[in-house]
C-alpha positions as CSV (number, residue, x, y, z in Angstrom):
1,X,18.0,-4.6,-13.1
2,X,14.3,-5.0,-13.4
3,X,12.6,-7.8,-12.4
4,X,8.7,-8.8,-13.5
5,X,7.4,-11.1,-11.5
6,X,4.4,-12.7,-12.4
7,X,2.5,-13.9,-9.2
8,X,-0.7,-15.7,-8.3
9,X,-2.3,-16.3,-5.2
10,X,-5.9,-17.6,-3.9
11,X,-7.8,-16.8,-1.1
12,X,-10.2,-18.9,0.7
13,X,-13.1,-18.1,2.8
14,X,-11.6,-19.5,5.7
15,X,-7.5,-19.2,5.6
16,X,-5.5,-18.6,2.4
17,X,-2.7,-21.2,0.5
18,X,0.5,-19.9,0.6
19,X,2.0,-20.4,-3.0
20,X,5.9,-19.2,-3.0
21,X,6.3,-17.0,-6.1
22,X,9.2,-15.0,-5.2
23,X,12.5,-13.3,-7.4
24,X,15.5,-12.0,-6.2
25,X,17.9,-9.3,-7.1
26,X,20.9,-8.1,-4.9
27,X,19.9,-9.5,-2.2
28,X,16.8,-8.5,-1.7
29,X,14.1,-10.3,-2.5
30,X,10.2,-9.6,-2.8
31,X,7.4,-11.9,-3.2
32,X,3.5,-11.7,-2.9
33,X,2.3,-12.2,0.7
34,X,-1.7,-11.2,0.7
35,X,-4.3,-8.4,-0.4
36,X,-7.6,-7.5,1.0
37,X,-10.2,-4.8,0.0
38,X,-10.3,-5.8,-3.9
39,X,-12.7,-2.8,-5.4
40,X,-13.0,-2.3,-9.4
41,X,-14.7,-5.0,-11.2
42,X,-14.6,-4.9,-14.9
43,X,-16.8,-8.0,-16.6
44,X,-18.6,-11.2,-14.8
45,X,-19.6,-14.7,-16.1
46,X,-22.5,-17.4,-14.9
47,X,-21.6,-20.9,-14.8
48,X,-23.9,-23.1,-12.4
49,X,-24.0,-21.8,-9.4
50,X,-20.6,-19.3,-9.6
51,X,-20.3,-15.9,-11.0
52,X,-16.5,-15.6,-11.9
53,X,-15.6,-12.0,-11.8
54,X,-13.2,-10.4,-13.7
55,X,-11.6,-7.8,-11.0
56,X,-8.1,-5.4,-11.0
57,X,-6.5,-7.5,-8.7
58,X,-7.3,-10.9,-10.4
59,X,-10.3,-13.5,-10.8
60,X,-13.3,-13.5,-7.8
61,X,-15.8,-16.4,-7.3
62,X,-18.8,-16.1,-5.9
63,X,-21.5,-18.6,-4.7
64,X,-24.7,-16.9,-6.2
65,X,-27.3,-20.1,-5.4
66,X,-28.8,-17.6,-3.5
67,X,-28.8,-14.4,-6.0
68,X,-30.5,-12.5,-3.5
69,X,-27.2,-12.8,-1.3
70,X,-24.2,-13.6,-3.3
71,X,-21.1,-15.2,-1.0
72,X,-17.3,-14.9,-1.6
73,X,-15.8,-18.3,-2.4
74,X,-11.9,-17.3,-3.0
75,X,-9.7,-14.7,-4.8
76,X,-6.9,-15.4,-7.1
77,X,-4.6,-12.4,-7.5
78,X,-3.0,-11.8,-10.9
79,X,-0.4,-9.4,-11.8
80,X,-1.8,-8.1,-14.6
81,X,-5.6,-6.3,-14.4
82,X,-8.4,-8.8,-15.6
83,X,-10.2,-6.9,-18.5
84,X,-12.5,-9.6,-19.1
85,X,-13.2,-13.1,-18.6
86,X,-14.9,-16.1,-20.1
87,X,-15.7,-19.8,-18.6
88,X,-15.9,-22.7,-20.5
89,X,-16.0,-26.1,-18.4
90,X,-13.4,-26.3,-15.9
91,X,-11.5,-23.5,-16.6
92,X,-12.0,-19.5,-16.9
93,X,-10.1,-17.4,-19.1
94,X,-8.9,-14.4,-18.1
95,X,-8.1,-11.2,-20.6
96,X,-5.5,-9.6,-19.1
97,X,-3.8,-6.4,-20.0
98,X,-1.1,-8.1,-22.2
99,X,-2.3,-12.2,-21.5
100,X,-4.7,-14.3,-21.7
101,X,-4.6,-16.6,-18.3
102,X,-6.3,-19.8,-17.7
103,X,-7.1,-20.5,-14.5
104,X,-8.4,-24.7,-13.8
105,X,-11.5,-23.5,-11.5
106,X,-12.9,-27.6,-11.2
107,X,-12.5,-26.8,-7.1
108,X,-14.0,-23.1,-6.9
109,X,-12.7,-22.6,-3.7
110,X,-8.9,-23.4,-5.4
111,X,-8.5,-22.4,-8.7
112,X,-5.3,-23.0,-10.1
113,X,-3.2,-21.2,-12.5
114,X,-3.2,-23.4,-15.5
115,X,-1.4,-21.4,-18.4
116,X,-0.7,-18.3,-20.0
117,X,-0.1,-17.0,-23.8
118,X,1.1,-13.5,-24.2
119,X,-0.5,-10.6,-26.1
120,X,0.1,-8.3,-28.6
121,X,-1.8,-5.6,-27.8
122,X,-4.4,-4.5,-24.5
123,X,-6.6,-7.1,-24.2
124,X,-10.3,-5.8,-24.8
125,X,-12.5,-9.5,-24.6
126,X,-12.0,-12.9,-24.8
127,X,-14.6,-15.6,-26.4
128,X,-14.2,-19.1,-25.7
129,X,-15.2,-21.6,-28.9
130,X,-14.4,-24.9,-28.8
131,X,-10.4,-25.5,-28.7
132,X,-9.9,-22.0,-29.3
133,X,-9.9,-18.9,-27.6
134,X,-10.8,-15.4,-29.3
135,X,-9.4,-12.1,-28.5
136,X,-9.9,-8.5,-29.0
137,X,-6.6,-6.9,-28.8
138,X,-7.5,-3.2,-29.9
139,X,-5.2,-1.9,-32.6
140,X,-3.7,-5.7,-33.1
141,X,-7.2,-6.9,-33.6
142,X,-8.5,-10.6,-33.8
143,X,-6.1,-13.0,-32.1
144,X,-7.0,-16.8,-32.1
145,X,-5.1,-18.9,-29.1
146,X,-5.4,-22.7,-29.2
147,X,-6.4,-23.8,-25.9
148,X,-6.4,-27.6,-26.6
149,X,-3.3,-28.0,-24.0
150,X,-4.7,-25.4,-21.4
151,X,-0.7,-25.7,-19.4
152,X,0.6,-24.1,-23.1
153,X,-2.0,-22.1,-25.3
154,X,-0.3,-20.7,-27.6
155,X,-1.3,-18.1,-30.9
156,X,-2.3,-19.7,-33.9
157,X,-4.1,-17.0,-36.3
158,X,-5.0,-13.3,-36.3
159,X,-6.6,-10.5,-38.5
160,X,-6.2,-7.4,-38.2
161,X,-8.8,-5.5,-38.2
162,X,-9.3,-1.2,-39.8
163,X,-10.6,-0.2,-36.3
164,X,-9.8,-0.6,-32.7
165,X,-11.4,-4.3,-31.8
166,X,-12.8,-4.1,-28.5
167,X,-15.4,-7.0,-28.3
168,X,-15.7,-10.6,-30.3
169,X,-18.4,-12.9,-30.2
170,X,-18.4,-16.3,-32.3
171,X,-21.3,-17.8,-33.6
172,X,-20.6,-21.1,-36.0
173,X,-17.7,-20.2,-38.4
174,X,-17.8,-16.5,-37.9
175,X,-16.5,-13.6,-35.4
176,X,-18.3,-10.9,-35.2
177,X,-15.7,-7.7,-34.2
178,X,-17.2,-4.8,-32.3
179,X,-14.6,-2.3,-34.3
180,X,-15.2,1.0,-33.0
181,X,-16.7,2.8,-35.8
182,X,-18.1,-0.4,-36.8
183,X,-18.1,-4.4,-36.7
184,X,-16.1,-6.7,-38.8
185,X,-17.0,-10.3,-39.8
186,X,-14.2,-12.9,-40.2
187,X,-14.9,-16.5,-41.4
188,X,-12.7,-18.6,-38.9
189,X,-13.6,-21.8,-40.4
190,X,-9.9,-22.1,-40.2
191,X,-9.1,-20.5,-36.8
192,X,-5.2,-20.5,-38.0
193,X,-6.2,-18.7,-41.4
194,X,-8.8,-15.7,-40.6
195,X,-10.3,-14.0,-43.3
196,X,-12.7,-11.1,-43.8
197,X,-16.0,-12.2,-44.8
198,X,-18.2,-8.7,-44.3
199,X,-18.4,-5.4,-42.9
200,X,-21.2,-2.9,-40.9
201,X,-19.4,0.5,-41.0
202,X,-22.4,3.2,-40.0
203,X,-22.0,2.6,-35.9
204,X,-20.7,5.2,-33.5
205,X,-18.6,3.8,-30.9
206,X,-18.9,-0.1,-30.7
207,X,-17.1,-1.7,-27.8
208,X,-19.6,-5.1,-27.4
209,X,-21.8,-7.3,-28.8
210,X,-24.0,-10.2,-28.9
211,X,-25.2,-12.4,-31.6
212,X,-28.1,-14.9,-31.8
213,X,-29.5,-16.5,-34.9
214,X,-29.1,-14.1,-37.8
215,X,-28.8,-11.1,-35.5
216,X,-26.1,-8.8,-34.0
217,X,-27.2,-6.7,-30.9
218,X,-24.5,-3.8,-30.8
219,X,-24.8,-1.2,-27.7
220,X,-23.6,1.8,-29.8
221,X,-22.8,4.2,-27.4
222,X,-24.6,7.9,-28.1
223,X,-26.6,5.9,-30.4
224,X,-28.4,3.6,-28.6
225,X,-28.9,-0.2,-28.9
226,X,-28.6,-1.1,-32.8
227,X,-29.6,-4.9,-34.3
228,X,-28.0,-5.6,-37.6
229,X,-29.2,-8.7,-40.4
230,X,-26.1,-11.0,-40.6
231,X,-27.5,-13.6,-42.4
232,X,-25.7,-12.9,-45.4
233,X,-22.5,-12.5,-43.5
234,X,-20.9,-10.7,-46.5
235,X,-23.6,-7.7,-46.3
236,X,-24.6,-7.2,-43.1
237,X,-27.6,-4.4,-43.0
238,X,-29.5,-2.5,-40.1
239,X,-32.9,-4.2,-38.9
240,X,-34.1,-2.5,-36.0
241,X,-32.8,0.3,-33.4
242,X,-33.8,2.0,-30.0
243,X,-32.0,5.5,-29.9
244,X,-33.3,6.5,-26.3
245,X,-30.8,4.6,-24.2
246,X,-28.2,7.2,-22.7
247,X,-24.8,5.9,-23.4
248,X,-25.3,2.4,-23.8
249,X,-21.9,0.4,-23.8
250,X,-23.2,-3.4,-23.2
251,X,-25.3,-5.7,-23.9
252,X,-26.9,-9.2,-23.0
253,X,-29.8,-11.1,-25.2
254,X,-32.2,-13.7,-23.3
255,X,-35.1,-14.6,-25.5
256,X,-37.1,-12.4,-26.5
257,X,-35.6,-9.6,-24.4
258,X,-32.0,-7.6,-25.0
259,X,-30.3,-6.2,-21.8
260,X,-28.8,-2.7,-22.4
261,X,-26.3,-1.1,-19.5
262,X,-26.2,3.2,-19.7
263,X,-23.0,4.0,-18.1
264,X,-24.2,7.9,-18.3
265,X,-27.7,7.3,-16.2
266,X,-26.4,4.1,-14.4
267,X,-29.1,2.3,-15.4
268,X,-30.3,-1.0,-17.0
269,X,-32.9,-0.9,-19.6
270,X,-34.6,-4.1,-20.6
271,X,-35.9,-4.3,-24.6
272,X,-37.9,-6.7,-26.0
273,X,-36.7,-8.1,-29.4
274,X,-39.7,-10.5,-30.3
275,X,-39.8,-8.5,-33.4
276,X,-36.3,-7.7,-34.0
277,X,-37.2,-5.0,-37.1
278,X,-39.2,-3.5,-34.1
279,X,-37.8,-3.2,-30.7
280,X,-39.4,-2.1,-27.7
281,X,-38.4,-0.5,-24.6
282,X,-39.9,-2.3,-21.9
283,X,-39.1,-1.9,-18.2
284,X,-35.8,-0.6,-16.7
285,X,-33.5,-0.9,-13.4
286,X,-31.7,2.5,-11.9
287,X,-28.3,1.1,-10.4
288,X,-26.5,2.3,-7.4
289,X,-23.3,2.9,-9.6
290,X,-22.1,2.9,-13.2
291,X,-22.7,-0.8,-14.8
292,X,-19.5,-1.6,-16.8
293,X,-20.9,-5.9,-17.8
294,X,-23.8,-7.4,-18.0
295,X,-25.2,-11.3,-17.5
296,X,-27.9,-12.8,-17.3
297,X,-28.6,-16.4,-16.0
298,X,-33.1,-17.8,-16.0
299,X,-34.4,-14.8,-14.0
300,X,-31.6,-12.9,-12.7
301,X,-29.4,-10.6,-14.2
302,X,-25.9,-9.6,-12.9
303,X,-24.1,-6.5,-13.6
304,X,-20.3,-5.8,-12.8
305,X,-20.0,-2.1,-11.5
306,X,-16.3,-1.2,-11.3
307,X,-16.8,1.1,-8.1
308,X,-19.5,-0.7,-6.7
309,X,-19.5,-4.5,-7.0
310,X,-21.7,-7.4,-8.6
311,X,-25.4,-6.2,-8.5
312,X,-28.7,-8.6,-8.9
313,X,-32.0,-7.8,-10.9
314,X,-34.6,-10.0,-10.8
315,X,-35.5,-9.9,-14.0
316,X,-38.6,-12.6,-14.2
317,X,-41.0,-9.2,-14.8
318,X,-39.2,-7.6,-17.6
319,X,-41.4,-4.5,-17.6
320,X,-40.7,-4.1,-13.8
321,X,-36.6,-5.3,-13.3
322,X,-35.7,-4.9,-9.9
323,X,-32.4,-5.1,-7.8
324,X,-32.6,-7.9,-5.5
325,X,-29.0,-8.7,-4.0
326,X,-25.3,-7.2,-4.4
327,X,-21.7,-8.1,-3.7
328,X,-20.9,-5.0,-2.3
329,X,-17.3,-3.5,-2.7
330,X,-14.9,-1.8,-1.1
331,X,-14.4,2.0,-2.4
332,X,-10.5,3.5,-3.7
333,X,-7.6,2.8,-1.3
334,X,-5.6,5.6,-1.2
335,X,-3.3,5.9,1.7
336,X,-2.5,3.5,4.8
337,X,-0.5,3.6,7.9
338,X,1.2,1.0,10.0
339,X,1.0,0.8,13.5
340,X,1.8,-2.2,15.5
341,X,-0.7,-4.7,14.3
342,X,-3.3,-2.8,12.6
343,X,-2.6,-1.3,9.5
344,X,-5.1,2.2,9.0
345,X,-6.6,2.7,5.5
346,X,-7.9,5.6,4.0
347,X,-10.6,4.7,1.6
348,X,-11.5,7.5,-0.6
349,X,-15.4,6.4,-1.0
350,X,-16.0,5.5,2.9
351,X,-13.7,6.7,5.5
352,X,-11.3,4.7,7.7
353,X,-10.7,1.0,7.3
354,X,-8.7,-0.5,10.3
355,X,-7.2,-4.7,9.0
356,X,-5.3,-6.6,11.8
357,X,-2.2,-7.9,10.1
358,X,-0.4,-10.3,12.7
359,X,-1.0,-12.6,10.1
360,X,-0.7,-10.2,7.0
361,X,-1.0,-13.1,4.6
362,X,-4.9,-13.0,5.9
363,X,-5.6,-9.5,7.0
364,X,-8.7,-9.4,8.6
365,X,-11.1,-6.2,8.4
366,X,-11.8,-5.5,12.2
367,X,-13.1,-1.9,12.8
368,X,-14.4,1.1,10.1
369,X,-15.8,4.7,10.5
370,X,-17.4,6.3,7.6
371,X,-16.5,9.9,7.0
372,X,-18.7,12.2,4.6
373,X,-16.3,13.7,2.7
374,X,-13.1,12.0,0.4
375,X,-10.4,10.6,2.6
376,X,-7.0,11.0,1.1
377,X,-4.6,10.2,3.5
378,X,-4.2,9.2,6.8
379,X,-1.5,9.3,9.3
380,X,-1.4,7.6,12.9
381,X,0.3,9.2,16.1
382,X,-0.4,7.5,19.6
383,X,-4.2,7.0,19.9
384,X,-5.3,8.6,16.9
385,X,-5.7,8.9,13.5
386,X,-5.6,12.3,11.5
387,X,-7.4,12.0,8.3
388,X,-6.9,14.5,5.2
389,X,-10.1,15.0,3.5
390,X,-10.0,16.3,0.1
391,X,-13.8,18.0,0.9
392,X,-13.4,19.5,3.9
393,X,-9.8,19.4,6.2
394,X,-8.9,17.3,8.7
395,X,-10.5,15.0,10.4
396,X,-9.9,13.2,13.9
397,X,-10.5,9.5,14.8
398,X,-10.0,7.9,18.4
399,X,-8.7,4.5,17.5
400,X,-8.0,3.3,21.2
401,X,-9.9,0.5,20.6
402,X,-9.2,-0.2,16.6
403,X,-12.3,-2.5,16.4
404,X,-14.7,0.7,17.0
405,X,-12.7,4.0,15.8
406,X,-15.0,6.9,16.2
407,X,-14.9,11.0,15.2
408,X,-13.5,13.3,17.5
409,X,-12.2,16.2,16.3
410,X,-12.4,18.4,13.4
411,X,-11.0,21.4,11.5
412,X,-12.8,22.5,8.7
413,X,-11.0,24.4,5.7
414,X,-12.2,25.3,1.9
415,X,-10.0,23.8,-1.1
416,X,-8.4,20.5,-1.3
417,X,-6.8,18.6,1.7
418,X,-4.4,15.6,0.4
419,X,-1.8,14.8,2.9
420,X,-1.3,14.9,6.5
421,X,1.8,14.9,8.6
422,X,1.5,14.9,12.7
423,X,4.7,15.7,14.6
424,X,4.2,16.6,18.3
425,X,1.2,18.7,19.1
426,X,1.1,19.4,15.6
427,X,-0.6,18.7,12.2
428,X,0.6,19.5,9.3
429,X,-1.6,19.4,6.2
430,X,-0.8,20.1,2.4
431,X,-3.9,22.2,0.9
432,X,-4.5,23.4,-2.8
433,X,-2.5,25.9,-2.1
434,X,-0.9,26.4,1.1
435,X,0.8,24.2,4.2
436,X,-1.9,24.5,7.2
437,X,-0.3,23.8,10.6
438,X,-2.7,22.6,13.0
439,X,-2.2,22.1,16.6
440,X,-3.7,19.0,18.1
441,X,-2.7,19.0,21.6
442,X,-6.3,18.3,22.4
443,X,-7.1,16.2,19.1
444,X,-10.9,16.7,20.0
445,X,-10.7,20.1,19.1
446,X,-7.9,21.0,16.6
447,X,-7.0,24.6,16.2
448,X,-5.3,26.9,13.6
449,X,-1.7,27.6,14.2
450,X,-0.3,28.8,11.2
451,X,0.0,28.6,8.0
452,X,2.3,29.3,4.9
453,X,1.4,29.9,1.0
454,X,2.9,26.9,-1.9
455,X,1.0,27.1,-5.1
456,X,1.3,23.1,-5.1
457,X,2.1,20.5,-2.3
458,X,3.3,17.4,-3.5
459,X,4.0,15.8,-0.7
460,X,5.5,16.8,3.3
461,X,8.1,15.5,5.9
462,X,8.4,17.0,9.4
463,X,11.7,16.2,11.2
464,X,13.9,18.1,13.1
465,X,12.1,21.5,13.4
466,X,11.8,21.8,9.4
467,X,8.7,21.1,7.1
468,X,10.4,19.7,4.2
469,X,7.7,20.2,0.8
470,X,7.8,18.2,-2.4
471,X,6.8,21.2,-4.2
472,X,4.9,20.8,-8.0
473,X,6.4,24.6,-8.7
474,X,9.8,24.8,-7.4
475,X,10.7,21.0,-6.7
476,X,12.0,21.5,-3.4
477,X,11.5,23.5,-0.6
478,X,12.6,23.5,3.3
479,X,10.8,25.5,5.8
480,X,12.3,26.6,8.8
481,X,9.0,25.7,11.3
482,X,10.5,26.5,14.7
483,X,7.5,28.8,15.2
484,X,4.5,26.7,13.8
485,X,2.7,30.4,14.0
486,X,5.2,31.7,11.6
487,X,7.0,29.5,9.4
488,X,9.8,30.8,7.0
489,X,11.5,29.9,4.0
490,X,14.8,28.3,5.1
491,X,16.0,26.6,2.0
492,X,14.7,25.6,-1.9
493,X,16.2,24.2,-4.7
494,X,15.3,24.0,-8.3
495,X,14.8,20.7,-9.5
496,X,14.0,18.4,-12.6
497,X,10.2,17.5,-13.0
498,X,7.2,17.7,-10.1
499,X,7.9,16.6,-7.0
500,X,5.2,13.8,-5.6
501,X,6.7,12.1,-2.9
502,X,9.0,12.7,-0.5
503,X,11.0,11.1,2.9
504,X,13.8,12.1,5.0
505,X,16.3,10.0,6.2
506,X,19.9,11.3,8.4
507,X,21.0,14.5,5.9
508,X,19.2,13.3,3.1
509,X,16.0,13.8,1.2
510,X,14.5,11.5,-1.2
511,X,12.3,13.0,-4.2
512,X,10.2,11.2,-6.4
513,X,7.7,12.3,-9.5
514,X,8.1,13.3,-13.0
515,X,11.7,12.5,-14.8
516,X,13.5,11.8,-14.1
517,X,12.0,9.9,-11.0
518,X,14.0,9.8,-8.3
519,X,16.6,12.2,-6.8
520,X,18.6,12.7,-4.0
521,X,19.2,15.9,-2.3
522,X,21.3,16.6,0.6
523,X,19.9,18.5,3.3
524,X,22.7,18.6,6.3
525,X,22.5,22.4,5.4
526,X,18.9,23.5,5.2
527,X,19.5,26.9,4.0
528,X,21.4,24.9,1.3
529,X,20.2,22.4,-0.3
530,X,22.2,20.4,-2.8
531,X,21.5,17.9,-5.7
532,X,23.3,14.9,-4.3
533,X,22.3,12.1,-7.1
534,X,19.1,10.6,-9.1
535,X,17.9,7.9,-11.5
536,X,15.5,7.8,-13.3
537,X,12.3,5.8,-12.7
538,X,10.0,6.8,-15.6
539,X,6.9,8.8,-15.6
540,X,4.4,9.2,-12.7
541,X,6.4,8.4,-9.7
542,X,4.5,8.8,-6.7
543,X,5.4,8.1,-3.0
544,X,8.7,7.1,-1.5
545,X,10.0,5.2,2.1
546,X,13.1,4.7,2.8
547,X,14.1,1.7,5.5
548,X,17.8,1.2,6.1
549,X,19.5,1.3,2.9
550,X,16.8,0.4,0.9
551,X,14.3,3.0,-0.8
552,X,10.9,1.9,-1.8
553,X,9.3,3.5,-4.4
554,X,6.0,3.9,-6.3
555,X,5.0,4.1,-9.5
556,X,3.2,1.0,-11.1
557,X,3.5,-1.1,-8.5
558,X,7.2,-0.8,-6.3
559,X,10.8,-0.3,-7.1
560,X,12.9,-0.8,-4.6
561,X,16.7,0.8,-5.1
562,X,20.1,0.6,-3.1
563,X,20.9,3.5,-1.4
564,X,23.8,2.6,0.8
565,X,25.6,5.0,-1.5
566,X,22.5,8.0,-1.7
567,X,24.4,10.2,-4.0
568,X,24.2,6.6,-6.2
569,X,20.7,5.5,-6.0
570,X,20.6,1.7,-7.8
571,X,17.4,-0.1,-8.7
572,X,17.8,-3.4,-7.6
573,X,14.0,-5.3,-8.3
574,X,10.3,-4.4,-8.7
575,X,6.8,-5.8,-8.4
576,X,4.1,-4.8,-10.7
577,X,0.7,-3.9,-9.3
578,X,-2.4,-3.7,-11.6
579,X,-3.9,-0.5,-11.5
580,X,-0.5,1.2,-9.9
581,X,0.1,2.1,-6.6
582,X,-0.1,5.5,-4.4
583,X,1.2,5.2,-1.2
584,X,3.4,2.1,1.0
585,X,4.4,1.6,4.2
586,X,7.1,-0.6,5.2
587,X,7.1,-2.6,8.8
588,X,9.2,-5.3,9.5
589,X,10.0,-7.4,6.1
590,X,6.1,-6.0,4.6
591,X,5.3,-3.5,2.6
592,X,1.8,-2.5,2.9
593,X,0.9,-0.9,-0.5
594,X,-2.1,1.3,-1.2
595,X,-2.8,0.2,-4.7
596,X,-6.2,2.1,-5.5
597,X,-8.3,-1.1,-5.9
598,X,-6.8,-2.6,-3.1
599,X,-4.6,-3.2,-0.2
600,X,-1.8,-5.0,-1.4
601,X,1.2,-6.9,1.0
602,X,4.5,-7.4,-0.3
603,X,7.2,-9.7,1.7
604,X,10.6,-9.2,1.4
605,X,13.8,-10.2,2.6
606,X,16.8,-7.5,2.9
607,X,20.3,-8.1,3.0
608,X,21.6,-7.4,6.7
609,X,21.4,-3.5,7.7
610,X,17.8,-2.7,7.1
């Protein structure tokens, strides 16, 4: 049985409120504890002295009264990733991938969930208008929510546009559809009856756009900025164009000035539009990331960078925009480790991240050490952490004292590193193509100690003198690693799909990747290995744990499945993750889930025999 369960939580700046959203399935049940280290941030809004910020994870408010140094106010987590967002007095409304959510954001530092209308399509943008809210649903195109009764909006027109809709803007009776190829104009003089009033079909790739007086600023990719005549709706026709802008995919008009974001040279150019048959380039901004939204509130502009954060130009000099302040985010959470209070993250654009979790409703970041390279995954044994760095090897942090880990040791290698296992005085680390065993009786100064050739590593589990391999070619393969100088094939089997994950628990091993999912094979023989039972999960499986009878599982967020019975796997619940999930851990009733943009804690409660 499969269980969505649709959760919100907010965070404060101080200590979070604890809202029970929880379901249940077989006695075990899972609900939403905390998350920290939110990273990807797809639109942002002005309204006073807020930017709301559309982000995976859910809605972020920030106190920007000082733009040069924007604060954190609170987090509301959604379980659905926020596309794009609009606020219209007290509340904002959130696009999310098949949603719109309104969230009553009269207390910033509370925002409440309010309401929610389901989609028909992906959610592209949303456009606030009076008692109605306007969405571009791609494929679906226009839908039109009433958001008179903000507990119950609910649909009450659509038209479907020829193209993909991907941005709306309303200005008096019309929307104006950015329609890929290019932008459709509906009269929605009666929002419950939308009809096609005109058509622009000569643009490129059209994702957004703005409209002001007769005139619609489209950021058309490849093509640069283009500013169509609209004031015969019915017939719109080209005025003006700048083709010089790199990719330009959004847009923002302030007076006599249009703000242009360039995803390809991360940069912000500014335009002025006095004359709009005549536009000129007039200053631009280089930004430390790729720009993904654009605002702009009196002198300041603010642009959402997915990997990056909320960046401010001063833009009061137009010819001479300058960045000023940022909200600075966290880069890709990949893997992350439990041990005793601390839980150890490895964060692909940075290094190692070290939370204390005896409260892991509030994690709190304590300790960090950047590594050059791209951290993958990390693994904890004793007083250290062994990192796998997909640049260069393995790296070695003394984490002692968590609130100051530091390098230590090192072992270079050429090729990928993605996964780390440390047994003993050993390493063991899945490469490109081969299992490099590392010994690490003196983690300052690890040295080779053997190594053994797999075209592809999916994942690795060390236990009882074996080196188990979740292998991409083969499936499954058991290696008999009583000699770490010598290792030897000991056992394979042939298996459905690409192995990805992989944990062993008493004679059994526990597969997960491509169809169909999950499988289990028993192991009490190595040289034997023998297809015991599977189910099937879907596509793009990834890692597995297994904690008394219960196997957790990734794949867009966590499945957890009775296997009391292994040779009769059951799926018993799961909890969606925006943005899908790479790697858990499980300690105590928590599950600690690596979920790319973020750190993500479940709590659960098991039946008795965990």
């Amino acid at each position: 049985m499969r269980c969505r369960i649709k959760i919100m939580m907010t965070f404060l700046a101080v200590f979070p409120i604890s809202v029970p959203f929880h379901a249940a399935a077989f006695g075990q049940s899972i609900e939403y504890a905390g998350s920290t280290l939110w990273s990807g941030v797809n639109d942002v809004k002005i309204g006073g002295s807020y930017a709301y910020c559309a982000f995976v994870n859910g809605l972020v408010i920030l106190n920007i009264s000082n733009p040069a140094s924007p604060s954190f106010v609170s987090q509301t987590c959604l379980q659905e990733e926020a596309k794009a967002i609009d606020v219209a007095g007290d509340y904002a409304y959130i696009a999310g991938e098949s949603s719109l959510q309104v969230i009553n954001i009269s207390d910033p530092a509370r925002p409440v969930l309010a309401g929610e209308c389901p989609a028909r399509d992906k959610v592209k943008a949303v456009f606030i208008s009076g008692n109605y809210a306007y969405l571009a649903e791609g494929f679906s195109g226009l839908q039109v929510i009433d958001i008179s009764n903000s507990a119950s909006p609910e649909l009450t027109g659509s038209y479907d546009t020829p193209g993909s809709a991907g941005g709306v803007f309303i200005s008096g009776n019309y929307a104006y559809i950015a329609d890929w190829y290019g932008l459709q104009i509906i009269n929605v003089s009666n929002p419950t009856n939308p009809l096609f009033a005109g058509s622009y079909d000569s643009l490129h790739y059209a994702e957004d756009l703005l409209v002001t007086g007769d005139y619609v600023y489209i950021p058309d990719a490849f093509n640069g900025l283009r500013i169509l005549d609209a004031s015969n709706p019915a017939a719109p026709v080209l005025a003006g164009r700048i083709d010089s802008l790199g990719c330009a995919m959004g847009v923002h008009v302030n007076g006599n000035y249009a703000y242009v974001i360039d995803i390809i040279n991360s940069r912000l150019h500014v335009a002025d539009i006095s004359n709009p048959a005549s536009p000129v380039l007039a200053g631009h901004c280089d930004m430390p990331g790729r720009p993904d939204g654009i605002v702009v509130s009196g002198d300041y502009a603010f642009a959402a960078e997915y990997e990056s954060g909320i960046q401010v130009i001063d833009v009061s000099n137009p010819s001479n925009p300058a960045l000023v302040g940022r909200y600075d985010t966290p880069g890709l959470v990949l893997s992350v480790f439990v041990s005793g209070n601390y839980a150890y993250v490895a964060d692909f654009n940075f290094g190692l991240r070290v939370l204390e979790i005896s409260h892991p409703a509030n994690p709190l970041l304590i300790g960090s050490q950047k590594i050059e390279g791209r951290p993958c995954d990390v693994f904890v044994s004793d007083t250290y952490a062994y990192i796998a760095d997909a640049d260069s090897g393995l790296r070695v942090l003394d984490i002692s004292d968590p609130a100051n880990p530091h390098l230590v040791g090192t072992f270079e290698k050429s090729g990928r590193a993605h996964h780390v296992f440390v047994s003993g005085n050993f390493a063991y680390m899945a490469g490109d193509s081969s299992l490099l065993i590392m010994n690490v009786s003196n983690p300052a100064n690890p040295e080779f100690a053997g190594s053994y050739h797999l075209p592809y590593i999916g994942d690795i589990f060390i236990s009882g003198g074996y080196a188990y391999i979740a292998d991409g070619g083969w499936g499954f393969q058991i290696l008999n690693i009583s000699n770490p100088a010598a290792p030897v094939l000991a056992g394979r089997l042939k298996i459905r799909g690409e192995g990805r994950g992989l944990f062993i628990n008493d004679n059994y091993a526990y597969i997960t990747g491509k169809f169909p999912g999950f499988q289990v094979i028993e192991v009490s023989n190595p040289a034997n290995p023998v297809l015991a039972g599977s189910v099937n999960l879907g596509r793009g499986t990834t890692k597995v744990i297994i904690s008394g009878k219960y196997a957790y599982a990734l794949y867009h967020g966590l499945q957890v499945l009775d296997i009391s019975t292994p040779t009769t796997p059951v799926v018993i619940a799961s909890y969606e993750i925006p943005g899908g999930a790479g790697n858990v851990y499980i300690s105590g009733d928590y599950a600690y889930v690596a979920a790319g943009r973020s750190l993500m804690i479940l709590r659960f409660q098991a039946a008795s025999g965990r």
